[in-house]
LOMI-367655 format. One record per residue: residue in one letter; x, y, z of N, C-alpha, C, CB in turn. Coordinates in Angstrom, 3 decimals. Glycine has a CB too. Example, Ala and Ser with C-alpha at 12.3 -4.5 7.8 and 13.67 -1.06 7.14 Angstrom:
<drenfis>
+------+----------+----------+----------+----------+----------+----------+----------+----------+----------+----------+----------+----------+
: type :      n_u :      n_v :      n_w :     ca_u :     ca_v :     ca_w :      c_u :      c_v :      c_w :     cb_u :     cb_v :     cb_w :
+------+----------+----------+----------+----------+----------+----------+----------+----------+----------+----------+----------+----------+
:    A :   13.190 :   -5.690 :    7.800 :   12.300 :   -4.500 :    7.800 :   13.200 :   -3.300 :    7.800 :   11.308 :   -4.473 :    9.046 :
:    S :   12.850 :   -2.250 :    7.080 :   13.670 :   -1.060 :    7.140 :   12.900 :    0.030 :    7.870 :   14.084 :   -0.598 :    5.725 :
+------+----------+----------+----------+----------+----------+----------+----------+----------+----------+----------+----------+----------+
</drenfis>
This chain:
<drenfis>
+------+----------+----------+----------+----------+----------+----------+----------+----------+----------+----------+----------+----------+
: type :      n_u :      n_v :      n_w :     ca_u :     ca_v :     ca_w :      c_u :      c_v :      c_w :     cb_u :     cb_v :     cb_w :
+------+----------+----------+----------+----------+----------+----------+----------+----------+----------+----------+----------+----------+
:    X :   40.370 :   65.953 :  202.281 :   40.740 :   65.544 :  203.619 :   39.632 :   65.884 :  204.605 :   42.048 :   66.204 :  204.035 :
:    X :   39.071 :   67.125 :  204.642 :   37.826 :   67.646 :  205.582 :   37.053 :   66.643 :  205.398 :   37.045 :   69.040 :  205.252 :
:    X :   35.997 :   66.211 :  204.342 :   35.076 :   65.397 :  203.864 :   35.256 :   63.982 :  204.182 :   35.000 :   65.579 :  202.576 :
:    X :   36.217 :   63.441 :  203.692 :   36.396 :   62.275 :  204.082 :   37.736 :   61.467 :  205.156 :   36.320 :   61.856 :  202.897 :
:    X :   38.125 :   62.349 :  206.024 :   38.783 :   61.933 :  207.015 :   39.552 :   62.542 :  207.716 :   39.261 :   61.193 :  206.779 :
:    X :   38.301 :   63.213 :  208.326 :   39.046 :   64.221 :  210.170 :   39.072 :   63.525 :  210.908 :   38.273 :   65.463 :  211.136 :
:    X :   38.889 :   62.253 :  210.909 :   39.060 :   61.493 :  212.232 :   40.562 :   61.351 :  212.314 :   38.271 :   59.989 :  212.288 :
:    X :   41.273 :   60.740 :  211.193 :   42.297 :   60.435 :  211.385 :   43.338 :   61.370 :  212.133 :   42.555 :   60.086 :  210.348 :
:    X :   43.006 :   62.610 :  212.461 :   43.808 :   64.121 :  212.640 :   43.396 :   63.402 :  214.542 :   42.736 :   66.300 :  211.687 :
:    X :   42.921 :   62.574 :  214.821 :   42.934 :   62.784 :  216.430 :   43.939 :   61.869 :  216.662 :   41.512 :   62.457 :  217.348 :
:    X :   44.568 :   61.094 :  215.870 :   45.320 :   59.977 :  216.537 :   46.765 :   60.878 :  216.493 :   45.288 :   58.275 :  215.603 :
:    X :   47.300 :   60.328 :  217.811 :   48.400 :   61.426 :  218.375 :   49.213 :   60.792 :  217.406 :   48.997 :   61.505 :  220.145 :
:    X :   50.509 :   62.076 :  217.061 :   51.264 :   61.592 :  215.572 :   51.109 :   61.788 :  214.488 :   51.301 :   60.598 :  215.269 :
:    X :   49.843 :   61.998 :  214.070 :   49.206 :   62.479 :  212.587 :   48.378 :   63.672 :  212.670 :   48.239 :   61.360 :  211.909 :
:    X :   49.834 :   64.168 :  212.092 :   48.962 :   65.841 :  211.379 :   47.976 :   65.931 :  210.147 :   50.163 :   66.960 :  210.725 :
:    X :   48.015 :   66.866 :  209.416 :   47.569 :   67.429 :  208.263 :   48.248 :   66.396 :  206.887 :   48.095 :   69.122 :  208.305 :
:    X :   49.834 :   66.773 :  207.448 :   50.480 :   66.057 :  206.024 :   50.247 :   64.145 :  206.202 :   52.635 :   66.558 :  205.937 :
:    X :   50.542 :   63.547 :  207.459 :   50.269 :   62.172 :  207.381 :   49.475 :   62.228 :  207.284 :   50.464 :   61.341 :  208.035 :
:    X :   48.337 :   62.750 :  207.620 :   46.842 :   62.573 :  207.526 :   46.222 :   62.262 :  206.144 :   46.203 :   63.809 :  208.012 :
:    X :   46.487 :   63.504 :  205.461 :   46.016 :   64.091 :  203.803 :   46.722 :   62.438 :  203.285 :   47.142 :   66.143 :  202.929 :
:    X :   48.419 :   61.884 :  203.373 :   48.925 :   61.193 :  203.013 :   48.645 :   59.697 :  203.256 :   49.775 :   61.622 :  203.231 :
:    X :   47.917 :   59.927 :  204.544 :   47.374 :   57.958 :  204.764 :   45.867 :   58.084 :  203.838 :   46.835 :   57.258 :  207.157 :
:    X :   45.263 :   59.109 :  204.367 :   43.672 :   58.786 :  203.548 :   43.866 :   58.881 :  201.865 :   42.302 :   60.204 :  204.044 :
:    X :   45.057 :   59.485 :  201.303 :   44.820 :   59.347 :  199.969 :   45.186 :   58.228 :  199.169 :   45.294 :   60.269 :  199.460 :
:    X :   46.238 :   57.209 :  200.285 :   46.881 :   56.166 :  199.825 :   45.761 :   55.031 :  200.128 :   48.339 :   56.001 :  200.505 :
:    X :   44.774 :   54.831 :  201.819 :   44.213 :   54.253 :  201.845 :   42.769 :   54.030 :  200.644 :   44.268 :   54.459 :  202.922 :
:    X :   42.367 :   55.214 :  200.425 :   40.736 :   55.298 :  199.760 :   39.883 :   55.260 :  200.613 :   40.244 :   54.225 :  198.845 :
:    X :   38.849 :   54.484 :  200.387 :   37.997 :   53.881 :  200.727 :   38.459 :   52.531 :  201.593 :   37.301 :   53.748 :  199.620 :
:    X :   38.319 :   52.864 :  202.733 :   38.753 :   51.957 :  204.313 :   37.952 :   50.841 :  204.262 :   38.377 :   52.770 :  205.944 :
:    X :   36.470 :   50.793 :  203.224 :   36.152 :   49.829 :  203.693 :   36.194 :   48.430 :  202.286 :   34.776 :   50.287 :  204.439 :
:    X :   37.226 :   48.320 :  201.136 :   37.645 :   48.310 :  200.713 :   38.423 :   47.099 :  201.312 :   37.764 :   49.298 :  200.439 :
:    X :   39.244 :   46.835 :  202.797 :   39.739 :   46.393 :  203.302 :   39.064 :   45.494 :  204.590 :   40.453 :   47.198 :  203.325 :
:    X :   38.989 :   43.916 :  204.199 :   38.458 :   43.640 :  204.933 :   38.415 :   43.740 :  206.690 :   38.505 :   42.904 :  204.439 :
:    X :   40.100 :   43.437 :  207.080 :   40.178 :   43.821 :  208.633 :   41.896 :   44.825 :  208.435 :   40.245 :   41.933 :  209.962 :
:    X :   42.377 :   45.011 :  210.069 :   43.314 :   45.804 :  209.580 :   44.390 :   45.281 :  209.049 :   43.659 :   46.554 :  210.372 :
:    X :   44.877 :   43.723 :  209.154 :   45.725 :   43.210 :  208.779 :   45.912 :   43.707 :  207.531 :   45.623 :   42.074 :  208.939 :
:    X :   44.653 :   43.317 :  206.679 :   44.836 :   44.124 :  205.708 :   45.438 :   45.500 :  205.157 :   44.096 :   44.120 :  205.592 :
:    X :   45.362 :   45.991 :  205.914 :   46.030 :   47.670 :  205.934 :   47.304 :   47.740 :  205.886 :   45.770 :   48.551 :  207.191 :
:    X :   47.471 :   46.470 :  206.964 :   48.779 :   46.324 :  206.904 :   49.824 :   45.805 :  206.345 :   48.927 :   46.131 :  207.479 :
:    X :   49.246 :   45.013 :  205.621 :   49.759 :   44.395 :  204.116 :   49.646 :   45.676 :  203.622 :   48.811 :   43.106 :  203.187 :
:    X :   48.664 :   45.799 :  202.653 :   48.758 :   47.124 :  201.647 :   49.885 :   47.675 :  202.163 :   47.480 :   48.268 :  201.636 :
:    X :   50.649 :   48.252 :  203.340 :   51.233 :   49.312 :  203.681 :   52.147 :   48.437 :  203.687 :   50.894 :   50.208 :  204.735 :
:    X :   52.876 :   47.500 :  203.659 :   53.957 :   46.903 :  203.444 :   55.031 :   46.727 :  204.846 :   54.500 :   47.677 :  202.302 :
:    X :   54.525 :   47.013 :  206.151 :   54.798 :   46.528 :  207.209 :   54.630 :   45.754 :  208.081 :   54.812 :   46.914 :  207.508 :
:    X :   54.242 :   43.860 :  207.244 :   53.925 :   43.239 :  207.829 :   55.236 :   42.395 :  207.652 :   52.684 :   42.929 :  207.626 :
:    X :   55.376 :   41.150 :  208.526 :   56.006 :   40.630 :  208.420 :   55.994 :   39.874 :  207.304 :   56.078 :   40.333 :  209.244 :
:    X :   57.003 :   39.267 :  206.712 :   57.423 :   38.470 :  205.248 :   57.322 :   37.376 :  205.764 :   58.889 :   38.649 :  204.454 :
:    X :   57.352 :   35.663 :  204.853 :   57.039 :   34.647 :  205.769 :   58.008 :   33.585 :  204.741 :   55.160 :   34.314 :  206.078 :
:    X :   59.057 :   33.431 :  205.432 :   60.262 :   32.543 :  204.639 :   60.343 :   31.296 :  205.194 :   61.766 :   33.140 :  204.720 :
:    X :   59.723 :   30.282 :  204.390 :   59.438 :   29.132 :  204.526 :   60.229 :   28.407 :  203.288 :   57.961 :   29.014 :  204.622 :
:    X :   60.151 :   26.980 :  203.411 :   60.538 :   26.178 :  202.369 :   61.416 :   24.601 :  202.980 :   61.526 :   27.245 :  201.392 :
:    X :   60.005 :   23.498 :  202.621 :   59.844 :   22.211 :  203.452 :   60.004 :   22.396 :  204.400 :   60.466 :   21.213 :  203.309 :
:    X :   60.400 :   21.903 :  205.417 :   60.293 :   21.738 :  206.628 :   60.898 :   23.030 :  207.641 :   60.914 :   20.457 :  206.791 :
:    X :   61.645 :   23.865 :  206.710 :   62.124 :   24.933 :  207.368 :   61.424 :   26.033 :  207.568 :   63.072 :   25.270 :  206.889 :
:    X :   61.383 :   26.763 :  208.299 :   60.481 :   28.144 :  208.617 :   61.505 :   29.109 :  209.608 :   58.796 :   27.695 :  209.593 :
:    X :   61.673 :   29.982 :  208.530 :   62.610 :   30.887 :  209.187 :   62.266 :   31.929 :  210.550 :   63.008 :   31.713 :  208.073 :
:    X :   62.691 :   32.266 :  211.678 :   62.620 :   32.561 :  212.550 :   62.516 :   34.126 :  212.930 :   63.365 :   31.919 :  212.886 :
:    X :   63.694 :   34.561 :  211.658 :   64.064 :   36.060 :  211.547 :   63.185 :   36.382 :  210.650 :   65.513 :   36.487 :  211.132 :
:    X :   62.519 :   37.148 :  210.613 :   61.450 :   37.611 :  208.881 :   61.565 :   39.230 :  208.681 :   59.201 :   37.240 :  209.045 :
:    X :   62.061 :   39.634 :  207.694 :   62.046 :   40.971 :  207.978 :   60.401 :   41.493 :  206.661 :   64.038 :   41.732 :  207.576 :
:    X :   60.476 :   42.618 :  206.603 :   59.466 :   43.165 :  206.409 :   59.015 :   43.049 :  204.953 :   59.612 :   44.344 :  206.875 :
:    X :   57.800 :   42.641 :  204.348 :   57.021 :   42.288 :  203.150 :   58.057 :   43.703 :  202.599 :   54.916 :   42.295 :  203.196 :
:    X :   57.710 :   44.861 :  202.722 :   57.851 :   45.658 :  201.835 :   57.018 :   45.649 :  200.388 :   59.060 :   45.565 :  201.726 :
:    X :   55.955 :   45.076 :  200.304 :   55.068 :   45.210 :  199.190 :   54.227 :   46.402 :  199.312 :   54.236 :   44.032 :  199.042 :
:    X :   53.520 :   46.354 :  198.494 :   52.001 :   47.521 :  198.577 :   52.995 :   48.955 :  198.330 :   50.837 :   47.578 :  200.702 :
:    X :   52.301 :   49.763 :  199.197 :   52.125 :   51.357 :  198.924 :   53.533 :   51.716 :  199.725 :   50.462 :   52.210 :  199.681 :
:    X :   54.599 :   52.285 :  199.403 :   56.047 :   52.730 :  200.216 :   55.462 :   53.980 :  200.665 :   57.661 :   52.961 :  199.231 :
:    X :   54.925 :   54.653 :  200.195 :   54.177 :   55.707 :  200.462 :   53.152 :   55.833 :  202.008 :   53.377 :   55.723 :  199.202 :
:    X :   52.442 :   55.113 :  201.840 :   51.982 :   54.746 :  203.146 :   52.184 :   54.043 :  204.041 :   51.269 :   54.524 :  203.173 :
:    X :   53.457 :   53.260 :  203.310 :   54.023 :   52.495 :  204.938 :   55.469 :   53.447 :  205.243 :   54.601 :   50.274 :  204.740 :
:    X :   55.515 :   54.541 :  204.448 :   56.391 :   55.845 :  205.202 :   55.789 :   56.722 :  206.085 :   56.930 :   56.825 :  204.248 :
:    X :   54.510 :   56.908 :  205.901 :   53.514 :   57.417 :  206.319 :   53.314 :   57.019 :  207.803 :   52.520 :   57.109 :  205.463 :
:    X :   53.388 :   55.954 :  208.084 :   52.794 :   55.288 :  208.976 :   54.425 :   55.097 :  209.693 :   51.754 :   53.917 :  208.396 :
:    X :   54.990 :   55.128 :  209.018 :   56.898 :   54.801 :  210.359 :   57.155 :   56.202 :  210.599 :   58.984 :   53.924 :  209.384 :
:    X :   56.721 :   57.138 :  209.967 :   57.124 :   58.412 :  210.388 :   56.312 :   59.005 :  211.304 :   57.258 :   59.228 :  209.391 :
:    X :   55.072 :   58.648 :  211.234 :   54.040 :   59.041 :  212.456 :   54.635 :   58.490 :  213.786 :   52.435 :   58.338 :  212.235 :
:    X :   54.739 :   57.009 :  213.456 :   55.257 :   56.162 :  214.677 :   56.558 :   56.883 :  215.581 :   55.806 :   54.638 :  214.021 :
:    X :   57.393 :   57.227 :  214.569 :   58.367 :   58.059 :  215.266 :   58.626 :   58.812 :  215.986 :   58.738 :   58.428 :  214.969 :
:    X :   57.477 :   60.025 :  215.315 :   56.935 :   60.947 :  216.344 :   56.252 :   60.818 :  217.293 :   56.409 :   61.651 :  216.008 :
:    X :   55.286 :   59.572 :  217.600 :   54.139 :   59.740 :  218.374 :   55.402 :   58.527 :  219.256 :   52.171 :   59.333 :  217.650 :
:    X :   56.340 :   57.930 :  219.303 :   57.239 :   57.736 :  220.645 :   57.885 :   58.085 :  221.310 :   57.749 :   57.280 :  220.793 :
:    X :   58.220 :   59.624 :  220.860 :   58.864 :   60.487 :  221.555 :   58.388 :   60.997 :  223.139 :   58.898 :   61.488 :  220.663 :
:    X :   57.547 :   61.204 :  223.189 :   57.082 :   62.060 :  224.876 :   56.189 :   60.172 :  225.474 :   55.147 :   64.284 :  224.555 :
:    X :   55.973 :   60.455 :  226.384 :   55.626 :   58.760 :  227.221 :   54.312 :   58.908 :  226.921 :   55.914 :   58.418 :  229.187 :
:    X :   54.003 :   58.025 :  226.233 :   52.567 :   57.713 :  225.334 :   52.633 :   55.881 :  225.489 :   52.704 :   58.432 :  223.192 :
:    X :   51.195 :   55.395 :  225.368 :   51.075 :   54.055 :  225.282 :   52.081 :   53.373 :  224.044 :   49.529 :   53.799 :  225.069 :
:    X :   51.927 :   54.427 :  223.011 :   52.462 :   53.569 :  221.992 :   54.286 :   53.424 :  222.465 :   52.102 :   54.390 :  220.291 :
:    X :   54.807 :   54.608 :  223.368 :   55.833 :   54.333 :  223.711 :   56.246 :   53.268 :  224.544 :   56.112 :   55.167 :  224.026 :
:    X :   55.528 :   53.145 :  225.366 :   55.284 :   51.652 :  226.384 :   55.427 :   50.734 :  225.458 :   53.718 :   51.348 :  227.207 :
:    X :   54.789 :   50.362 :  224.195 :   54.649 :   49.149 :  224.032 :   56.111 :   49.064 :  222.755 :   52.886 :   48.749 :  223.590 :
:    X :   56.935 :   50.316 :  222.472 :   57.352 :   50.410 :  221.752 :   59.389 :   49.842 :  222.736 :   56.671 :   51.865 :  221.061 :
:    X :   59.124 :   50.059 :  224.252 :   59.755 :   49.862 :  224.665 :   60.106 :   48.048 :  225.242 :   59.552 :   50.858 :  225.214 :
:    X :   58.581 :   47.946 :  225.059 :   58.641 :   46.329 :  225.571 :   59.217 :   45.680 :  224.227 :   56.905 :   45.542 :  226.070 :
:    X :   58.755 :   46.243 :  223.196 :   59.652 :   45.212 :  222.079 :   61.017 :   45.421 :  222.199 :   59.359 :   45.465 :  220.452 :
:    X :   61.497 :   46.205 :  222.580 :   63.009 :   46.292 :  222.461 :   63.396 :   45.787 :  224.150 :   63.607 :   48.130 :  221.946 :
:    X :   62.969 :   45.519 :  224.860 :   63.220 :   44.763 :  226.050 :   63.196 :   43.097 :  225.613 :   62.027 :   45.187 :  227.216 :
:    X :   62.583 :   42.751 :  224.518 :   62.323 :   41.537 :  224.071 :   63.103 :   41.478 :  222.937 :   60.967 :   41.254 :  223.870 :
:    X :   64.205 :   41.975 :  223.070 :   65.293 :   42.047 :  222.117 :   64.793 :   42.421 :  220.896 :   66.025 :   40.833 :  221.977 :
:    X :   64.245 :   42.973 :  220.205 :   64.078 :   43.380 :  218.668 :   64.866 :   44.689 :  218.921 :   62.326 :   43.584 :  217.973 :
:    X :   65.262 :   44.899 :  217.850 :   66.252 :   45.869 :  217.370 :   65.648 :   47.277 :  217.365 :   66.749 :   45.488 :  215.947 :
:    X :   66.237 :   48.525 :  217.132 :   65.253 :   49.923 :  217.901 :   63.961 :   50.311 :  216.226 :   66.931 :   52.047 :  218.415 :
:    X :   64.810 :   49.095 :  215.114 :   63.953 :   49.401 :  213.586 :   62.609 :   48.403 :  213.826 :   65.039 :   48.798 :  211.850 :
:    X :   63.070 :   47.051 :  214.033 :   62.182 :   46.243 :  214.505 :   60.959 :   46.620 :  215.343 :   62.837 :   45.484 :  215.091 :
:    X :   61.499 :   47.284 :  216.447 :   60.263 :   47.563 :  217.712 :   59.474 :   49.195 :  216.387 :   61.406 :   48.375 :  220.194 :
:    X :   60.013 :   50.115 :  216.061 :   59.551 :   50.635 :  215.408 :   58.488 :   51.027 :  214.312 :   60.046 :   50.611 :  215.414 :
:    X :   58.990 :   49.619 :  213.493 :   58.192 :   49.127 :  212.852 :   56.725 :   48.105 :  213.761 :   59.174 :   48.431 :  211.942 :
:    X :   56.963 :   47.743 :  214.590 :   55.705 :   46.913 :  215.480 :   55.116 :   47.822 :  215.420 :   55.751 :   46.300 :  216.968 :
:    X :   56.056 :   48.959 :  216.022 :   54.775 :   50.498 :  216.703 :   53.674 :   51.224 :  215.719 :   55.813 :   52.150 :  217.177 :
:    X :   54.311 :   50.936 :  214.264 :   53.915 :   51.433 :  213.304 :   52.731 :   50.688 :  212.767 :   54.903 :   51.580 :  212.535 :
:    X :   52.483 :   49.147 :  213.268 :   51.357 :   48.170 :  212.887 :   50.632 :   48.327 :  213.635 :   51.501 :   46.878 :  212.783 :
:    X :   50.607 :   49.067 :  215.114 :   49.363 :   49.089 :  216.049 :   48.838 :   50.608 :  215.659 :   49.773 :   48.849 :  217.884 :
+------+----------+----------+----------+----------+----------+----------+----------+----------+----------+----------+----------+----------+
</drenfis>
């Protein structure tokens, strides 16, 4: 964790244990072309339910890749919306835009 990723220890929300737990699930960051990517791997992107002409509206979450690091990453989120932080701002506008308090959660967890 020292060697290859103290940065991650500044982003408000991630201690020692998310920390140790995102860099061992991620690897090698560059591995991944942009973050979308990340965010696939981590399995909190949206799912995409299509079929002919229909395209579903509601999509809930891929859930593919690493459960591990996309726990990683909703449990940070959790914590880091508690006290009034940006990520709380933006965690509040999704749920002003009607998404549900898992929904906006999960957004918070992709930025």
């Amino acid at each position: 964790m020292e060697a290859t990723g103290p940065l991650i220890l500044t982003i408000p929300g991630i201690g020692h244990v998310f920390g140790a737990r995102i860099v061992s699930e991620i690897g090698d960051v560059r591995r991944f072309g942009n973050a979308s990517a990340i965010v696939g791997y981590a399995g909190i992107n949206p799912s995409i339910s299509r079929s002919g002409k229909f395209s579903s509206s509601e999509n809930r979450i891929a859930k593919q890749g690493s459960p591990y690091l996309g726990r990683a990453l909703y449990l940070a989120a959790t914590t880091h919306i508690r006290p009034s932080t940006p990520l709380r701002d933006y965690n509040d506008k999704k749920r002003m835009d009607g998404k549900s308090r898992r929904e906006a959660l999960i957004a918070a967890a992709r930025n």
